[in-house]
N, C-alpha and C positions, 0 to 999 in steps of 0.2 A: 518607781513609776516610769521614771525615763527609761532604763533599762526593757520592762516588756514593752512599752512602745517600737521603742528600735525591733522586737523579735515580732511583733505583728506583721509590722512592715516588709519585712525579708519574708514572711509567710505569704503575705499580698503579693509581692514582687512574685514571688516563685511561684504559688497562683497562678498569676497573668502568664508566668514564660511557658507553663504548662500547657493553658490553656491555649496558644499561639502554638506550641506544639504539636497540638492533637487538634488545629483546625488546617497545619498543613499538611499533617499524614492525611488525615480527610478530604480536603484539596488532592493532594496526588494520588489516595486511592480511586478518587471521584476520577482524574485525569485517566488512569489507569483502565476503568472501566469503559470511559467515552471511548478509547483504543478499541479494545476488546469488542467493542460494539461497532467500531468499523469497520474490522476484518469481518465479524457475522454479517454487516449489511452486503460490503464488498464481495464478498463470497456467496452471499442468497442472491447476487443477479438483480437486485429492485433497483435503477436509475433512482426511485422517488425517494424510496429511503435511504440512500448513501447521499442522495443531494440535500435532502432535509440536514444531517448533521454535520456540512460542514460550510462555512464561508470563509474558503478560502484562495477565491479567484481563480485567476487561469491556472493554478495549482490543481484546484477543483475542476475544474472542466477538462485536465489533462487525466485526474485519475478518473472520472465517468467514462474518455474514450476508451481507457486499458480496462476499465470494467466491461463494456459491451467486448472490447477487443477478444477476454477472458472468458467470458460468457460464450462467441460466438466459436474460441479455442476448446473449448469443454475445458475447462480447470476442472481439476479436481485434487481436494484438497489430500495429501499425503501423511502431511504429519504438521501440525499447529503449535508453535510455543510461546508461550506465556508473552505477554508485550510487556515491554520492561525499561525503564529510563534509562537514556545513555546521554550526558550532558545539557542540551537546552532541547534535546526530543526525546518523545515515544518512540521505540523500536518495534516492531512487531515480522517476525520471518517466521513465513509459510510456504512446506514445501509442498509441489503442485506437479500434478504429471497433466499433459494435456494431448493436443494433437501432434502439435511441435515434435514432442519429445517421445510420443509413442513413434511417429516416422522417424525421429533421427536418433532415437535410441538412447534418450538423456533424461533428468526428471532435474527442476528447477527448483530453486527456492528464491522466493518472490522478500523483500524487504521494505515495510514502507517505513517510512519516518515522519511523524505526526508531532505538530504542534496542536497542544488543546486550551484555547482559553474561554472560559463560563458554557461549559458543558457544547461545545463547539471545534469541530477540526476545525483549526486557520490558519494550516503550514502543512501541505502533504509534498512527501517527496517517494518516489517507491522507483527498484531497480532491481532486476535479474540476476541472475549468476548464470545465463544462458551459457553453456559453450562456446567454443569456438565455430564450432561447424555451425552454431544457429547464426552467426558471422559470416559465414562463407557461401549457407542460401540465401542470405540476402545479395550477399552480391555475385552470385550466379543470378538470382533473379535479373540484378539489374541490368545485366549483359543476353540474358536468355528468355527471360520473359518482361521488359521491361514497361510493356503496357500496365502493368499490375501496377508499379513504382507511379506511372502518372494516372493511373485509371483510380480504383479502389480505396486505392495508399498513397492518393497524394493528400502531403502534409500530414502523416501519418505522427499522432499524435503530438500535433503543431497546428491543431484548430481544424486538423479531417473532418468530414463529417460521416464518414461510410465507417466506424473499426471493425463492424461486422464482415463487412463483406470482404472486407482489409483481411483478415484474419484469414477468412474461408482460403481467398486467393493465396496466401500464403501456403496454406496447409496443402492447398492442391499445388502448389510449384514445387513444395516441400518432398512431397511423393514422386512429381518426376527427376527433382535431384535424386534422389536418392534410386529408382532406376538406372538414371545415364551413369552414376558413379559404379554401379552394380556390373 
């Protein structure tokens, strides 16, 4: 008798570690999808729906301006892969051809990095692999057209309020560099 009690128990236990198991692959596949569902919001252009799913402070209000920013760039989407954990975040890279990069001859790929907790972004971090030369019309801008740096683009993705028009200005200084370098 003593003996099948002891094997119940190791049955119970292993049980429980099972089912802790397969409520954390469920958990991170959950996590995986809130991703998944960010680059679709981020990438469909809706302010309302990319701010519904995330509470993540001036984190959040840094990725809505690179979204109108994006939006007013024409993103478009090139090639999308899978978001995928990489130590304490979400990884998700997408690559993007827009205005930018049809004038300066480049196509990007965009990285954000998401923290998700209870079906919630509440850690965005996202960055370029812009070239160098998308380096170098900025700072021709700021020597050549520098109304833009205080006009449009001031506090450019530092609490701006304009990334629309931020963006436009861009793309049109972007096409006269690339004239005068011509």
């Amino acid at each position: 008798m003593g003996f099948r009690m002891m094997k119940t128990k190791k049955v119970i236990v292993s049980g429980v570690g099972l089912l802790v198991a397969f409520l954390n692959a469920f958990a991170f596949a959950s996590d995986l999808l809130v991703a998944e569902r960010f680059v679709d919001s981020f990438y469909s252009y809706d302010q309302n729906q990319l701010a519904e799913m995330m509470d993540a402070g001036e984190e959040g209000e840094r990725v809505l301006y690179y979204q109108a920013w994006a939006d007013a760039a024409n993103y478009e989407i090139k090639k999308r892969r899978p978001c995928m954990s990489k130590e304490t975040a979400l990884i998700c890279q997408i690559t993007v051809v827009d205005d930018f990069g049809e004038t300066l001859g480049y196509m990007a790929t965009d990285t954000f990095s998401l923290v998700v907790e209870n079906q919630k972004v509440t850690g965005v971090q996202f960055e370029g692999d812009d070239p160098p030369i998308f380096m170098k019309l900025f700072e021709w801008i700021s020597i050549n057209r520098a109304e833009i740096m205080s006009g449009p683009c001031l506090n450019m993705f530092a609490g701006g309020y304009t990334p629309r028009k931020c963006a436009r200005a861009v793309v049109s200084a972007a096409r006269d560099f690339v004239l005068e370098r011509e």
